[in-house]
N, C-alpha and C positions, 0 to 999 in steps of 0.2 A: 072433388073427391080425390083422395091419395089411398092407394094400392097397394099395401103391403105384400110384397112376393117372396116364396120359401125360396132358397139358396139352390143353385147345383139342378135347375129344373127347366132349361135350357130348350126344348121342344115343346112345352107345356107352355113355356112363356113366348116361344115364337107364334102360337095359337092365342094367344089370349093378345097379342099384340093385332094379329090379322085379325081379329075380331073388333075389336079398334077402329081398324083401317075399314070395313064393311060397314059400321055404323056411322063413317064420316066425322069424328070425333079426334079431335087435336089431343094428343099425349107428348108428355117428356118421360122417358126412363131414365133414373139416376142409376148407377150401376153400383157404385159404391154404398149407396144405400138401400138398394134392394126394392125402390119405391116407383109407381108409377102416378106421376097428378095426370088427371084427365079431369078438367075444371067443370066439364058439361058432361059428363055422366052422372046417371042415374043408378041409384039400387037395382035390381031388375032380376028376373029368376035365369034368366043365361049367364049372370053372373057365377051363380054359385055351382054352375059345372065347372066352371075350373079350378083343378087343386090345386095349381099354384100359387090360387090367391091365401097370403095368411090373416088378413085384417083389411078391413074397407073404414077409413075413417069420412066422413060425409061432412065438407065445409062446405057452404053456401054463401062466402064470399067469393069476389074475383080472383084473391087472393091464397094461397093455399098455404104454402109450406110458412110464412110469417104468419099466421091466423093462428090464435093461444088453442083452437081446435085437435091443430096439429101436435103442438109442444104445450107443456105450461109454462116452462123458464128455459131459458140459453143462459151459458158460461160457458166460458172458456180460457185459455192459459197463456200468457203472452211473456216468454224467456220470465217464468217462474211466478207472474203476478197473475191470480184470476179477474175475470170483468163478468159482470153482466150476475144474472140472479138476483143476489139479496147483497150484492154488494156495493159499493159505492168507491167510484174510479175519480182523481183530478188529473187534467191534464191543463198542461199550462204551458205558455211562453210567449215570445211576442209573435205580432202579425207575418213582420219578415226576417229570417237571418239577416244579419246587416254585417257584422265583424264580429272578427273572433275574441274580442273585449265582452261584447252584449251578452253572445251565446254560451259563454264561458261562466261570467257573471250569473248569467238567469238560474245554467244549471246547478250550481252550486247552491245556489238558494232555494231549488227544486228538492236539493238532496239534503240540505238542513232541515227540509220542515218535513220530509219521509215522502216526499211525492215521487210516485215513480216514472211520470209519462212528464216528454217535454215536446211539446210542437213547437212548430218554427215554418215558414213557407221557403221552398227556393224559388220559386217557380211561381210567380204572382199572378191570378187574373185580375184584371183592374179595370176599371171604366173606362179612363182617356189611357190613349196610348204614348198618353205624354207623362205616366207616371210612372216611380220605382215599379219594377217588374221580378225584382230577386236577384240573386248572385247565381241561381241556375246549378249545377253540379257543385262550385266551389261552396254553396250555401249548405246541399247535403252533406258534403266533407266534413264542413263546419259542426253541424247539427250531430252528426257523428260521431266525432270526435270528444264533442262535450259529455257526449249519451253515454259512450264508453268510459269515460273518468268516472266520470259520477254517479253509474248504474241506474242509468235511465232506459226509456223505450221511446223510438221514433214516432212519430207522429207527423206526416207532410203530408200537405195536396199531392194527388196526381192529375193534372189541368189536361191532357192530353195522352191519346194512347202511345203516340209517337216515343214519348217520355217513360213507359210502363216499366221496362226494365233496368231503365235508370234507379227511379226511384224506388222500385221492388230493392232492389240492391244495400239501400241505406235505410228503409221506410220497417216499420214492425208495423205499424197500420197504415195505411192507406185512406187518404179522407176524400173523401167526394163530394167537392164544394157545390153552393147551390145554385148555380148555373149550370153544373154537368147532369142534376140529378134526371132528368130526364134524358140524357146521353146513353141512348138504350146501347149503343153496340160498346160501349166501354163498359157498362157495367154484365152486359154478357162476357167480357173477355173478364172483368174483375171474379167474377163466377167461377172459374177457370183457376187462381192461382189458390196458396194455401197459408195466405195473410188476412188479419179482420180487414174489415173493409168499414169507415166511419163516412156513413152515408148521411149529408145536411138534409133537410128539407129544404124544396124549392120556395124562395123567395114568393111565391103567387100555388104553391099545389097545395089541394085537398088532402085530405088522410088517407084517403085510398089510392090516390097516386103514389102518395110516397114510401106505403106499403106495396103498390104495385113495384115499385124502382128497384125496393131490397128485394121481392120475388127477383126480379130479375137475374139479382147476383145468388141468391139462395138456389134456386131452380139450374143452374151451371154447376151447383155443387159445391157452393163456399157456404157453410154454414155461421162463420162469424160475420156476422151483421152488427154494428152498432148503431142505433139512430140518434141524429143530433138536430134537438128544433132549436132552432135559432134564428127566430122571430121573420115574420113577413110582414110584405107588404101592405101599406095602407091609405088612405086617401087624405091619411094629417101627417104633415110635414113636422108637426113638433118635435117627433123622434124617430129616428132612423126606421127602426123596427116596429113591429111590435111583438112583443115578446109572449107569445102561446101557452099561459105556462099551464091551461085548461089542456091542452093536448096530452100532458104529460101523464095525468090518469085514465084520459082515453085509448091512449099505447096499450098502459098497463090492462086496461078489459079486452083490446082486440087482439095485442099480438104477445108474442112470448120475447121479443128481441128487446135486449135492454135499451133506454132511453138517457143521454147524458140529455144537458142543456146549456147553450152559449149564451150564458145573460152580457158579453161582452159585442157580438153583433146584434144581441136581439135589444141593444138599447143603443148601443152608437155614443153612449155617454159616459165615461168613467164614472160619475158620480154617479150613476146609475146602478151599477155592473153590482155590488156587491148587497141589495136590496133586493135583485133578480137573481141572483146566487141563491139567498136565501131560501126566498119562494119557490125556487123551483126543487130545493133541496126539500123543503118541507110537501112539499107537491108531490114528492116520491122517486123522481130521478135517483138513476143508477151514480151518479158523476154530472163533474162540468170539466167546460172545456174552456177557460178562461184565456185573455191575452194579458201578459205583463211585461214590462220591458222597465229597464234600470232607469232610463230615461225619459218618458213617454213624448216633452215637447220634441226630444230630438226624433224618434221615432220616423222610418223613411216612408211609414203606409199607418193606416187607422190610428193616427196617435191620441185621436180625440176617445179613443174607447179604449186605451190601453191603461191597467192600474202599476202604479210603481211599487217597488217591493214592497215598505211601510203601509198601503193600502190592500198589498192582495196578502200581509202575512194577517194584517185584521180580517180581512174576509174568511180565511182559512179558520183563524179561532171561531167567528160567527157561527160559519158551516157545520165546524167540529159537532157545536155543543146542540144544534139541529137535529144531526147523524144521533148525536149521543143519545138526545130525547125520545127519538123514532125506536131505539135497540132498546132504551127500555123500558118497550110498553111489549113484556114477557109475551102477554097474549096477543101480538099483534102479528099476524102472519106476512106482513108485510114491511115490519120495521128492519132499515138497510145496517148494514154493518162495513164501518168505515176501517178497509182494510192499507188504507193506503198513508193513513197516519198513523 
């Protein structure tokens, strides 16, 4: 249940709080929102003596503030571009900053074809710790630097909280790759600042985990949430991932947070990536979150899923006339509109 409370009513709501606390009932009060979740309350007629309440919304998942109960669509504004609703976002670059040739190269090609998001990692988690790991700050400079020429938006991991301020600094989103997503106390501090937050699905979690994860950062009071499947695990080695693209209409009926999709980790295979682009564009995905790099053999980390320019500016027309098709079916409440080309 989430609690709508009237503004300025400050002893009414210290009572309806102590009321709370006497029926042994776990609440968060958002202040800035005016909201109280209390996940395990009931309707009940001791409710409705309190005037401070202004609306009782009743969700009966774990879930509350991500649950479409709550909201029907999220959007929101990132240095002039909108994300999320009925729109449709690409974000792109390679796996790692490497040099300022690559990063420089990539973004220009970002800003020929009208994209406006460029990722890039500094700060690599990787399997063996005998592999590239990033350039670290000099990476974010790098990443920066590009983004500023060519009127891009940031896009980097943050791997560690130790790191938060760092990357807050260079970062316009912030991605929470999918071994952090269950890193409960990072994504309570990510709750906390006033950037989206681009939350992966765990490689091995449920849907309701990974809606539980965004509660996390949502319930702190950051409302930009982005969700990004891309692909889990499975017990056939033939391909890296597998790529969920079923999830992506199930988003759409449970929660109101938009949904990109990385058909570039959810196949592990370049020749892959832009058949999974598709499908998950016609699937209903807000955006994707591709990896392309000018070079892909030389590439320092995932060079086997990375597309080179000539394959991701195909993909991009693919995608386009997908997006095109969806916008025009007039009566369809749910066709995107590709604001980013």
């Amino acid at each position: 249940m989430i609690i709508s409370v009237k503004q300025n009513r400050e002893n009414e709501l210290n009572s309806l709080f102590q009321y709370l606390k006497k029926e042994s009932l776990h609440y968060r009060y958002l202040d800035g929102q005016q909201i109280i979740i209390a996940p395990k309350l009931s309707v009940n007629t001791e409710l409705s003596s309190f005037d401070v309440i202004e609306k009782i919304t009743e969700i009966d998942t774990p879930y509350q503030l991500a649950s479409n109960k709550w909201k029907k669509q999220t959007s929101f504004d990132i240095k002039g571009v909108s994300v999320g609703s009925q729109l449709f976002s690409i974000i792109a670059g390679p796996c790692s900053v490497e040099t300022e040739e690559q990063i420089f190269a990539t973004a220009e090609l970002l800003h020929k074809l009208g994209i406006k998001f460029i990722r890039g990692g500094a700060y690599k988690p990787r399997t063996s710790p005998y592999s590239f790991m990033g350039l670290g700050k000099k990476g974010l400079e790098l990443l920066s630097e590009a983004a500023k020429q060519y009127d891009l938006r940031v896009v980097t991991e943050i791997m560690d909280l130790s790191l938060l301020d760092e990357v807050y600094q260079y970062a316009d989103i912030l991605q929470v790759g999918s071994r952090n997503m269950q890193n409960f106390y990072m994504l309570n501090e990510l709750g906390k600042i006033d950037k989206p937050v681009l939350l992966k699905r765990g490689m091995h979690a449920k849907v309701t985990e990974w809606l539980l994860a965004a509660e996390y950062v949502l319930s702190g009071g950051n409302e930009k949430v982005i969700l990004c499947e891309r692909g889990i695990r499975s017990f056939d080695p033939a391909s890296r991932n597998v790529m969920d693209i079923g999830v992506i209409p199930l988003i759409k009926e449970l929660s109101h947070l938009p949904i990109i999709a990385d058909p570039s980790h959810g196949t592990g295979a370049a020749s892959r990536v832009e058949s999974m682009a598709m499908a998950s564009t016609a699937a209903g995905a807000n955006g994707l979150i591709v990896e392309v790099h000018p070079n892909p053999k030389q590439a320092l980390s995932d060079s086997a899923q990375a597309v080179n320019f000539n394959q991701f500016e195909h993909l991009i027309s693919k995608v386009k006339m997908i997006v095109n098709a969806l916008a025009a079916e007039t009566n369809s409440t749910s066709a995107l509109k590709l604001q980013t080309l």
